[in-house]
TORKEBA-314880 format. One record per residue (C-alpha): x, y, z; residue number from 0. Coordinates in Angstrom, 1 decimal, m for minus. Layout:
# residues N
((X, Y, Z), NUM)
...
# end
This chain:
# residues 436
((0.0, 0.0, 0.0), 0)
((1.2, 3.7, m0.9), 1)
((1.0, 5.4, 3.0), 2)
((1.7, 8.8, 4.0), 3)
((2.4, 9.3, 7.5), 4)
((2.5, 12.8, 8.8), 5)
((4.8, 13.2, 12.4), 6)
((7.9, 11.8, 12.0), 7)
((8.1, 11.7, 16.5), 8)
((8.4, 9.1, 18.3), 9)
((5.1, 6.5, 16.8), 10)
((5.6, 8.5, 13.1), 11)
((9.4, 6.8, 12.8), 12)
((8.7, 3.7, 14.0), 13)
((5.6, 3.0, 12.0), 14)
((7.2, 4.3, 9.2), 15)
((10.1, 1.8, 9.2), 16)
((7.6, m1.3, 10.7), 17)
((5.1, m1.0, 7.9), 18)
((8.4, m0.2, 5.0), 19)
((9.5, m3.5, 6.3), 20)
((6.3, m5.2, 5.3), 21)
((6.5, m3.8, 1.8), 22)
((4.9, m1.0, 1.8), 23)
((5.2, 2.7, 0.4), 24)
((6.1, 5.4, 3.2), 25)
((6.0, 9.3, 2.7), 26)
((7.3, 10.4, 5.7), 27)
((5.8, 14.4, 6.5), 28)
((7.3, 16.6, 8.7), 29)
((7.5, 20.4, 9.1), 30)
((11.2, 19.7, 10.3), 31)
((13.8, 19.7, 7.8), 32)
((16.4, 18.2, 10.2), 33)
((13.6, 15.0, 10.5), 34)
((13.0, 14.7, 6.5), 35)
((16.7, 14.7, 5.8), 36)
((17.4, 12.1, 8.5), 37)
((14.9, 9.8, 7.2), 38)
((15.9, 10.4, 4.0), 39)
((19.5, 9.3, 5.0), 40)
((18.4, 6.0, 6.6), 41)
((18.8, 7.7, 10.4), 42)
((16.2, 7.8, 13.1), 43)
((15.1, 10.6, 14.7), 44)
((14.5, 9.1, 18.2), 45)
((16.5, 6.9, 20.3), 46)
((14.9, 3.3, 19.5), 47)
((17.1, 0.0, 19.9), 48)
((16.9, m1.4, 16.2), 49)
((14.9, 1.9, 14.7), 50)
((17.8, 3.2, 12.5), 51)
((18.9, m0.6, 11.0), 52)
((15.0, m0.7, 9.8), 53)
((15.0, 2.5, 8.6), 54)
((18.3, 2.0, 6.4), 55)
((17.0, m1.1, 5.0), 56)
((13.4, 0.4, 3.9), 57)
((15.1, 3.2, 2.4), 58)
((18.2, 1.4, 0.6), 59)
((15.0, m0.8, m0.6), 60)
((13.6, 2.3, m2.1), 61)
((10.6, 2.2, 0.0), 62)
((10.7, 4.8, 2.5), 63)
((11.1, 8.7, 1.6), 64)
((10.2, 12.1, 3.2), 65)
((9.5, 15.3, 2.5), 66)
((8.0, 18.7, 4.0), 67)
((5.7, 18.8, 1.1), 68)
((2.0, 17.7, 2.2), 69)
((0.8, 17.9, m1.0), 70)
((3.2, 15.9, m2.8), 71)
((2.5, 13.1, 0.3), 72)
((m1.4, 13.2, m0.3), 73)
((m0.8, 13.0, m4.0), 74)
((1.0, 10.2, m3.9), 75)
((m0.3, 8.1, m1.3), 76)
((m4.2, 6.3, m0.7), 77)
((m3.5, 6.1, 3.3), 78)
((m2.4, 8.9, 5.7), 79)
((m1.5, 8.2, 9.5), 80)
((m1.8, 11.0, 11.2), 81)
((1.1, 10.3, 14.4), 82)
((1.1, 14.0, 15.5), 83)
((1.5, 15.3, 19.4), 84)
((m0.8, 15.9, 21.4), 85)
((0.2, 17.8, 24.3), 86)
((m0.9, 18.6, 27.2), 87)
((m2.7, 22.5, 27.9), 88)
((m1.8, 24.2, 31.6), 89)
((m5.2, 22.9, 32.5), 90)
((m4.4, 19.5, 32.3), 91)
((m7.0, 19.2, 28.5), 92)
((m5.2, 18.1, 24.8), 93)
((m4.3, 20.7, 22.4), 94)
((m5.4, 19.8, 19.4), 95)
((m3.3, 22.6, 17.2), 96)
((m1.4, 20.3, 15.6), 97)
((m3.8, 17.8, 14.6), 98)
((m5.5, 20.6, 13.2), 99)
((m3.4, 22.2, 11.3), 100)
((m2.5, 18.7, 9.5), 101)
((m6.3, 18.5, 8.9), 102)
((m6.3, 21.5, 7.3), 103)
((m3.7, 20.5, 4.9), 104)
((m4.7, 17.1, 4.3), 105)
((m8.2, 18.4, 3.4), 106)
((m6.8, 21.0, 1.2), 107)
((m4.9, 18.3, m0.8), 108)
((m7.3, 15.6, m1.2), 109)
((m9.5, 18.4, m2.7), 110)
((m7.2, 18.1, m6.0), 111)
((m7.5, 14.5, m6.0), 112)
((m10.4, 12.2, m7.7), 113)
((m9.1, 8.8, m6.1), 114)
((m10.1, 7.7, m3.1), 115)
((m8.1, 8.6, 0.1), 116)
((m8.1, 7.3, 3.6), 117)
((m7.7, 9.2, 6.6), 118)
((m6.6, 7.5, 9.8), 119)
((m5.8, 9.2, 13.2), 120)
((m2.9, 7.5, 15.4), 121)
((m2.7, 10.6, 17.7), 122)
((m3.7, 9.7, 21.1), 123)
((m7.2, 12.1, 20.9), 124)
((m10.2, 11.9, 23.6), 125)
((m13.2, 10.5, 23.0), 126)
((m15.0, 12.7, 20.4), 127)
((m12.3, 14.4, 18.9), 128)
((m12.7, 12.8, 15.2), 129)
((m15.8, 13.3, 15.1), 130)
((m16.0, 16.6, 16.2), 131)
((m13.0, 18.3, 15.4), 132)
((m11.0, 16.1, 12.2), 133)
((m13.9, 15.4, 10.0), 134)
((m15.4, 18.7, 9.9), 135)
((m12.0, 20.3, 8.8), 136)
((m11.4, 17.6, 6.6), 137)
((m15.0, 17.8, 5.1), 138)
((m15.0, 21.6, 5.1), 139)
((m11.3, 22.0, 3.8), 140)
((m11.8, 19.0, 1.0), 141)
((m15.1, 19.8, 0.2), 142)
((m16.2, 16.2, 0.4), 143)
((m18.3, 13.8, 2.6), 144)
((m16.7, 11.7, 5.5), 145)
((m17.1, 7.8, 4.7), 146)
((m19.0, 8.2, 1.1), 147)
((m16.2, 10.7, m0.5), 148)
((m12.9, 9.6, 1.3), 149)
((m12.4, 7.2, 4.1), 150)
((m12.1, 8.3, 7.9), 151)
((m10.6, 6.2, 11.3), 152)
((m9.0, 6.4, 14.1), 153)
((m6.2, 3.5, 14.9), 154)
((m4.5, 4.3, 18.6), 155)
((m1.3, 2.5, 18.9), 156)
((0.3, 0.4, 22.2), 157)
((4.2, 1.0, 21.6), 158)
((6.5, 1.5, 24.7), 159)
((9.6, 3.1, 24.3), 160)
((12.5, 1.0, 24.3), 161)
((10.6, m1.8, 23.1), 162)
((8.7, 0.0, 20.4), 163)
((9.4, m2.3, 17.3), 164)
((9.0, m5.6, 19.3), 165)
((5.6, m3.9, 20.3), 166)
((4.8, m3.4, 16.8), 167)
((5.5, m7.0, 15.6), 168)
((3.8, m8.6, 18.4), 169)
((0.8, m6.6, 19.4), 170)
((m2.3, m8.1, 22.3), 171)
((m4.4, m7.1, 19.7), 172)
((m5.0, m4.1, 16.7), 173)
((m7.8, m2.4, 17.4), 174)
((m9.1, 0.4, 14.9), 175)
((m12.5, 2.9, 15.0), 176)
((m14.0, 3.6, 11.4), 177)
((m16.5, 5.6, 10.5), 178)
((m17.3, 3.2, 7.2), 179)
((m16.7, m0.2, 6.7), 180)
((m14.6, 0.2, 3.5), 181)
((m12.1, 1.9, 6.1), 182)
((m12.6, m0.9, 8.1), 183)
((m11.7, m3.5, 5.4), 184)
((m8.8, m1.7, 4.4), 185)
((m7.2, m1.8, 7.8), 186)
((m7.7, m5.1, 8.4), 187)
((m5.8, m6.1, 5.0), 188)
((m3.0, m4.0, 6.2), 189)
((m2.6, m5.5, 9.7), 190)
((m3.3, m9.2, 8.1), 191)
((0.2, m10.5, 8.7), 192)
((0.1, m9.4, 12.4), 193)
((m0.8, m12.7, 14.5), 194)
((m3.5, m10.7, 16.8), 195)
((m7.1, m10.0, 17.0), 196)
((m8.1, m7.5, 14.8), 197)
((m10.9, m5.3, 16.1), 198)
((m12.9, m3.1, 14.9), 199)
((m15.1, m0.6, 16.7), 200)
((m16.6, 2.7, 16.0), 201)
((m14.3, 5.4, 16.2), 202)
((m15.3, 6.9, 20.2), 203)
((m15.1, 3.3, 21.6), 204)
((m11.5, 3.0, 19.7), 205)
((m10.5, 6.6, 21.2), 206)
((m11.6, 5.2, 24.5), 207)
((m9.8, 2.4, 24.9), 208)
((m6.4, 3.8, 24.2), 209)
((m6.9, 6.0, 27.5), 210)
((m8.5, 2.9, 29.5), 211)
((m5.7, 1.1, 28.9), 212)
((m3.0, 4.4, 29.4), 213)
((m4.8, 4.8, 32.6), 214)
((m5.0, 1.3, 33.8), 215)
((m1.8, 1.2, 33.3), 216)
((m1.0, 4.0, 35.2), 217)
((m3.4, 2.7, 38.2), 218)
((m1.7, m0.4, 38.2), 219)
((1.8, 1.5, 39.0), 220)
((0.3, 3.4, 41.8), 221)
((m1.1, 0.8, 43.4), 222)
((1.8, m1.5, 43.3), 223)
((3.8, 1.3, 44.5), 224)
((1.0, 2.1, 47.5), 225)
((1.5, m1.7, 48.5), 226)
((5.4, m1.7, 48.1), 227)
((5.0, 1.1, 50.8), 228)
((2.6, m0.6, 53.0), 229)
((4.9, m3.5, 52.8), 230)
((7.9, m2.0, 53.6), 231)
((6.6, m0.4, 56.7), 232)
((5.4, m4.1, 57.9), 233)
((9.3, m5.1, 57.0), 234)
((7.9, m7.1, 54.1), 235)
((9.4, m7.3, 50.6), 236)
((6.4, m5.4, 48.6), 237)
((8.4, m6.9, 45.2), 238)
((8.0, m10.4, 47.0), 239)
((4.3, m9.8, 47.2), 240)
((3.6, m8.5, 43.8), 241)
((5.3, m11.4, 42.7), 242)
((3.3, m13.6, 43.9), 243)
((0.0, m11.4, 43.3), 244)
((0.9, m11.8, 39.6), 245)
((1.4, m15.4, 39.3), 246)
((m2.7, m15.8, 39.7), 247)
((m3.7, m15.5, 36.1), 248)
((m7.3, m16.6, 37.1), 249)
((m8.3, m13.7, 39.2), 250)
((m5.6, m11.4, 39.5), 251)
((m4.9, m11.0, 36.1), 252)
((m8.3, m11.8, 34.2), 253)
((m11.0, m9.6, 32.9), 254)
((m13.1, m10.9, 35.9), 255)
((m12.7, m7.8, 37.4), 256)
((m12.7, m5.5, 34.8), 257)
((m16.5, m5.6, 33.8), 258)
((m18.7, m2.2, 34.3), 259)
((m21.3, m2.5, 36.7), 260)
((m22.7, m2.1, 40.1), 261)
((m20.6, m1.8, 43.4), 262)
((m18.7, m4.8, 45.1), 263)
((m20.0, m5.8, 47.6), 264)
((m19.7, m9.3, 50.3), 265)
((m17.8, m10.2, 53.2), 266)
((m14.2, m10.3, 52.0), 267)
((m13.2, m6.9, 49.7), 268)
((m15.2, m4.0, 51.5), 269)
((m14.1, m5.2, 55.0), 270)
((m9.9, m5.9, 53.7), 271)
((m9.9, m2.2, 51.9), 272)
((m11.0, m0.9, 55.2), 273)
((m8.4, m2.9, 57.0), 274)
((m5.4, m2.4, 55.3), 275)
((m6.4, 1.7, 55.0), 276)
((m6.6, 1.7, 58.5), 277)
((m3.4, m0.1, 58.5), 278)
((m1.4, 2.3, 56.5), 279)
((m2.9, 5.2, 58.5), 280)
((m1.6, 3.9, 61.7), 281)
((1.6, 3.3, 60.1), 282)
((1.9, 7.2, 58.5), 283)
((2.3, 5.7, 55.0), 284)
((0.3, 7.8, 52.7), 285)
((m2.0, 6.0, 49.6), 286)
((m4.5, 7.7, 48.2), 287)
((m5.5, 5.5, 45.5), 288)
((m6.4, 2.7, 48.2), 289)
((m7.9, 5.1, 50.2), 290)
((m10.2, 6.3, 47.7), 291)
((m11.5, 3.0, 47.0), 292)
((m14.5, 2.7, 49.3), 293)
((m15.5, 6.4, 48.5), 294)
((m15.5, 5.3, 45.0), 295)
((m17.5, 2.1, 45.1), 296)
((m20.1, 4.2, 47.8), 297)
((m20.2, 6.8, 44.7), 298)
((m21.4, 4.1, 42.3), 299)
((m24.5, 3.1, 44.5), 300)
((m25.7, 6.7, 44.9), 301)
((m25.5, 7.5, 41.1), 302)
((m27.6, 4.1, 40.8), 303)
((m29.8, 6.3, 42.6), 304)
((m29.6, 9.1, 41.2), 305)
((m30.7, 6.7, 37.6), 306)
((m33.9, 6.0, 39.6), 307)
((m34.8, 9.0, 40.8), 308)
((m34.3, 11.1, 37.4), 309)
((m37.4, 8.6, 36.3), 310)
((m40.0, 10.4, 38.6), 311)
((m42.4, 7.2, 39.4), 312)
((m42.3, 6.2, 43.2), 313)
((m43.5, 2.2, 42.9), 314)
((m39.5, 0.3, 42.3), 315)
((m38.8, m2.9, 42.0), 316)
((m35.7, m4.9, 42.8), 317)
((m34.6, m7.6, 41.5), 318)
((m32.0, m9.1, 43.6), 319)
((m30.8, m8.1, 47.0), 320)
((m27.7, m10.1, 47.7), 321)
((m24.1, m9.1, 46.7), 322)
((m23.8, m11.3, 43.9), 323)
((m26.8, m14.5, 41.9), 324)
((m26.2, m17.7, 43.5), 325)
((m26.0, m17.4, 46.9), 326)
((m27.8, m15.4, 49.9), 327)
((m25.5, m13.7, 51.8), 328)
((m26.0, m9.9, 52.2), 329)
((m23.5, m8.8, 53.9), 330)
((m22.7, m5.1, 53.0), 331)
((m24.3, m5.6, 49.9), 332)
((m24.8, m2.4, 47.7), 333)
((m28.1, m3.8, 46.9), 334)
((m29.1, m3.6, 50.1), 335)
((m27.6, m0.2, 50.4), 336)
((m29.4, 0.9, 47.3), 337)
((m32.5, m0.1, 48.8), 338)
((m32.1, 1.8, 52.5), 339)
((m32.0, 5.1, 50.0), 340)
((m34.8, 4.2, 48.4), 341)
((m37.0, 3.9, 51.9), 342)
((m35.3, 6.6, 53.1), 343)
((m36.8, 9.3, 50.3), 344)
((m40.1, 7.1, 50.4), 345)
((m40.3, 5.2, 47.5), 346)
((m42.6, 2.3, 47.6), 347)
((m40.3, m0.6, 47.4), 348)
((m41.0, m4.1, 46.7), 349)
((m37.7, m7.3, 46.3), 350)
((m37.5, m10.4, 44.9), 351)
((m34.8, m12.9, 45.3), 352)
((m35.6, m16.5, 46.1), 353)
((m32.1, m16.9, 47.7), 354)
((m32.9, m14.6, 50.5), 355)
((m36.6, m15.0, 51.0), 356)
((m35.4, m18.9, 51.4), 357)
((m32.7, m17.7, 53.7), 358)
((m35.0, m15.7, 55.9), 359)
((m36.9, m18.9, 56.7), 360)
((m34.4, m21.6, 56.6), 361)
((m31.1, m20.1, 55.7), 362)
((m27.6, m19.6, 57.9), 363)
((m28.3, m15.9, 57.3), 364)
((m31.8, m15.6, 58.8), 365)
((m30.8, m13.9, 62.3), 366)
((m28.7, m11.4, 60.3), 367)
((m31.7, m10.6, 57.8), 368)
((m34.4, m10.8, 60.7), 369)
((m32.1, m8.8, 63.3), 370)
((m29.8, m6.5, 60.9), 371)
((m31.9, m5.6, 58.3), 372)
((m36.1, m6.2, 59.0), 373)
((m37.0, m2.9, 57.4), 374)
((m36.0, m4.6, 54.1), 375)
((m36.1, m7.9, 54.3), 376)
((m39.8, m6.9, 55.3), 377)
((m40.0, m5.8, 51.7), 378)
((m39.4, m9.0, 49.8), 379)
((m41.7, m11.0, 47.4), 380)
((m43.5, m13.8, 47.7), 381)
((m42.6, m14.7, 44.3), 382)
((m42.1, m12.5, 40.8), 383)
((m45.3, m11.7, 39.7), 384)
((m46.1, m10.3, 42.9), 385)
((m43.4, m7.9, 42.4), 386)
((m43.5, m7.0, 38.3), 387)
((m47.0, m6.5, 38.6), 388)
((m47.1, m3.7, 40.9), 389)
((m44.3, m2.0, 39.7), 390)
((m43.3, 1.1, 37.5), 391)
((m39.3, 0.8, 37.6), 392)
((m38.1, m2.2, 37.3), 393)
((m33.8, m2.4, 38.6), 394)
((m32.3, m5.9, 37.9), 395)
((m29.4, m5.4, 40.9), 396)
((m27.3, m9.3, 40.1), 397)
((m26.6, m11.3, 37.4), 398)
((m29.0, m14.0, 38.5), 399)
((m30.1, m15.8, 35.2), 400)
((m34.0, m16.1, 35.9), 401)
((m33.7, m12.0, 36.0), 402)
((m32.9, m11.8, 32.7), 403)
((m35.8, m13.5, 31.5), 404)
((m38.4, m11.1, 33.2), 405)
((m36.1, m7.9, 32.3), 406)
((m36.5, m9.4, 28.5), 407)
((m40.1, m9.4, 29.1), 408)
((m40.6, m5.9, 30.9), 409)
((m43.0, m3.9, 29.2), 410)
((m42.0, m0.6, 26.9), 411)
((m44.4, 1.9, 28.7), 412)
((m42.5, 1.2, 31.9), 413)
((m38.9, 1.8, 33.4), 414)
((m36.0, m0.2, 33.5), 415)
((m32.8, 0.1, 35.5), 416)
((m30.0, m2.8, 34.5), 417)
((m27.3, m2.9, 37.3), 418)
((m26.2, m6.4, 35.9), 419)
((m25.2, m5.9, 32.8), 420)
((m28.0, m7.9, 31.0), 421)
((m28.9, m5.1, 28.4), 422)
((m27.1, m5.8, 25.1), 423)
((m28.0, m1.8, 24.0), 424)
((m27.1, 0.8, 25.6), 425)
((m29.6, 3.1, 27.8), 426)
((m32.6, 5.0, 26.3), 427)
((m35.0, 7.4, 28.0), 428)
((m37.3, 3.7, 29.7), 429)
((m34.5, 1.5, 29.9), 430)
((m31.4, 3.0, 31.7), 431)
((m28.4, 1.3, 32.5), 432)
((m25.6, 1.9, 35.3), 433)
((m22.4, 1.9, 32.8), 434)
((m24.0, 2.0, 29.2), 435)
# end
């Protein structure tokens, strides 16, 4: 393929010299002369172990050149990357100036041409920003329409540096946002020979989960870091621990975890955050990421209330009151939580979830349901159609298969809240859900 890629930085070069490498045509663009000319002379711009050997090769095999020209790179390409920065602003948002500003001149280029061009967008960009900032100027400057005139994407990259071209060659996975499926097509013929899932999203879900996993990643430091520190404090090895934290691919590295939803609840994680907060405070170590855990998970019950009460109708129903389906247990259970709110502003409240109403008769949890919590276990249903027919909102609270049937069969003139996760759209004005 004939590609154009405009930011010879830090993902511009090594791009450049990975996709060379697989046969392909590279313009590299740059408004820096002393970039063009080192590219041109086989040299990398960045420090990269094995960058400048690549970039030799692709150009001694005639298949890497670059220039300052834009319009010579649009003319004589079909693909443009887009790899320029995106820094940060004082107040902590992107500027966008220089994805702009290439816009502009893309746009004004492909104006002159009558093939077919493809736009993709490697800068890391937030959510929105093709959409609402790159194809208007591309439309506006080109005078042409986004996915029926030229093809528009957005392809966030995963490269470290240091181990940049290893990154390249062995991805987790590609993952591209199109706004057309001919876009779509054409970028999964050009990572075919990359042995990875290919996925393909629409363009804000693409944007999104280049910061998710920035993020993550950053979380993931922190917290190690706030448990080296507890550690240490305990005269405890922290890197011993993590060690052994990370050989449990089950739980502690899984996407178990790492599902949207409701709050955790149970007997084991609210009560061992508490703990071992309250140990580091008595030992003076400072971590605020721990610390802000609870206050986090507390946050996500009250905006499950704030879902409900943005409905207006006053006769709820849950579905589910224990932590998690399968079992009965309700100990600190954001269910249960959500459902002291709701009494509490006077909603007429009415729960179903054969686990507990057996527990509260026969169960090893009956004294703490009749002793701890009367005022809701009061509350529970005989059975489901007492429940769903006296009902305007319905909230599914656990994953509890027998739930998704009724939520399936809720009518459309009345409410639905999904905690669970059971929806496969996400939320409209009747059927609202906690995460999507």
């Amino acid at each position: 393929m004939r590609i154009s890629i405009f930011g010879m930085g830090y993902v511009g070069a090594v791009c450049t010299a990975c996709l060379a490498q697989r046969g392909h045509l590279i313009i590299g663009v740059d408004v820096s002369k002393q970039k063009v000319e080192l590219i041109n002379a086989g040299r990398s711009p960045i420090v990269e172990p094995g960058l400048d050997e690549l970039l030799t090769a692709g150009k001694i095999a005639g298949r890497i050149r670059a220039t300052t020209d834009y319009m010579d790179a649009i003319h004589n390409s079909d693909i443009t990357m887009v790899c320029v920065p995106t820094p940060s602003k004082r107040n902590g948002d992107l500027s966008l100036e220089y994805i702009e500003a290439v816009c502009r001149e893309i746009g004004m280029a492909m104006r002159e041409k009558t093939s077919r061009h493809t736009v993709i967008i490697r800068s890391t960009v937030l959510p929105g920003t093709v959409k609402e900032t790159v194809l208007p100027i591309l439309e506006d400057c080109a005078q042409m329409k986004a996915g029926a005139d030229f093809g528009l994407g957005v392809n966030p990259e995963f490269l470290r540096e240091s181990t940049a071209i290893r990154d390249y060659d062995e991805p987790p996975m590609t993952v591209v946002g199109v706004l057309d499926e001919e876009t779509g097509r054409l970028m999964e013929q050009l990572y075919s020979d990359l042995h990875a899932p290919f996925i393909c999203k629409p363009i804000e879900v693409a944007e999104m989960v280049k910061y998710t996993c920035n993020v993550w990643h950053a979380v993931k430091v922190s917290f190690a870091n706030e448990i080296g520190s507890i550690a240490k404090a305990l005269n405890v090895d922290g890197r011993e621990v993590m060690n052994v934290v990370c050989r449990d691919h089950k739980l502690n590295i899984s996407s178990y975890y790492m599902k949207p939803g409701f709050a955790f609840g149970g007997s084991c994680l609210p009560k061992d955050v508490r703990a071992l907060n309250y140990r580091a405070a008595k030992l003076d170590i400072h971590t605020p990421l721990i610390s802000s855990v609870m206050a986090s998970n507390e946050y996500q019950v009250k905006r499950a209330f704030e879902v409900i009460e943005s409905l207006n109708k006053r006769r709820v129903g849950m579905l589910g009151l224990s932590f998690k389906a399968e079992t009965d247990d309700l100990r600190e259970s954001p269910l249960v939580e959500l459902a002291e709110m709701l009494i509490g502003k006077g909603y007429q409240l009415s729960i179903y979830d054969r686990n507990v109403k057996f527990a509260s008769v026969h169960g090893a949890n009956r004294d703490y349901i009749n002793g701890k919590i009367p005022h809701v276990s009061s509350l529970l249903a005989e059975n489901e159609s007492d429940l769903l027919d006296n009902v305007d909102v319905l909230i599914v609270g656990n994953k509890d298969k027998a739930f998704q049937a009724m939520m399936e069969s809720w009518p459309e003139d009345k409410y639905l809240v999904d905690l669970a996760g059971f929806m496969t759209n996400t939320s409209v004005f009747n059927k609202q859900g906690i995460c999507w």
